[in-house]
N, C-alpha and C positions, 0 to 999 in steps of 0.2 A: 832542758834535759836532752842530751842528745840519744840517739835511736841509733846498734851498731847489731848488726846480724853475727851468727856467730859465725860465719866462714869469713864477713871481712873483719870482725876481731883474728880467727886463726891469721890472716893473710897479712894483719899489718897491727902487731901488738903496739907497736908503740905510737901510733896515732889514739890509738883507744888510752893509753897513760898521758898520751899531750892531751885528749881530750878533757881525759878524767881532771887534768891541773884546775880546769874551769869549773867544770860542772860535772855531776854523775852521768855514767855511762852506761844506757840500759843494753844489755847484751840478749839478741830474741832467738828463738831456738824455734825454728817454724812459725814467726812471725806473733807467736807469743814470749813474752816478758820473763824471761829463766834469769839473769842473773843481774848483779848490779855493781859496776866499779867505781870507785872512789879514791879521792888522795887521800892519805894516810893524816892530811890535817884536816880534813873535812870529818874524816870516823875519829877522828880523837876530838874535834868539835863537838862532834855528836854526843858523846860520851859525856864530855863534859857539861852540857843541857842538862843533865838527869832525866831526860825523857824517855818513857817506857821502850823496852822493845817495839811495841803494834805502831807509835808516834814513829818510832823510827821508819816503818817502813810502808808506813800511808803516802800516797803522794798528794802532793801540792796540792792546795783545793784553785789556783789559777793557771791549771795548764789548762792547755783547749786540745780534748782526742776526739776527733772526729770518726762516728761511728755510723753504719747505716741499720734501721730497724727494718725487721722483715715483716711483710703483712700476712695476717694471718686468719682465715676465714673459717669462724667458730660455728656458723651456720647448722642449723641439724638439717637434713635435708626435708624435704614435704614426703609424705606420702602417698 
């Protein structure tokens, strides 16, 4: 799945349509996930699946998103 922020969507629509030919086009709006482009035969693929709306838009359970956890120190203090 490729990853396009939304200024270089603004800045260059039609790489995000060449993009979209291959694969969907996640579009992040502050580095979160707002929207999603697709070709018109991949959403008419979809369609034809019969798979729920929620199927439609869970992602792949083999991507790999690399994420960092924060630690967190639940400690009550001493008295």
């Amino acid at each position: 799945m490729t990853m396009m922020s939304t200024r270089e969507f603004n800045c260059d629509v039609s790489a995000a349509k060449r993009a979209a030919d291959r694969q969907p086009v996640v579009i992040t709006d502050r580095g979160e996930p707002a929207n999603v482009q697709l070709s018109f035969d991949e959403y008419r693929r979809m369609g034809e699946r019969g798979t729920s709306p929620d199927d439609r838009l869970c992602m792949e359970d083999d991507l790999d998103i690399e994420f960092e956890t924060a630690h967190i120190n639940l400690g009550v203090p001493e008295l």
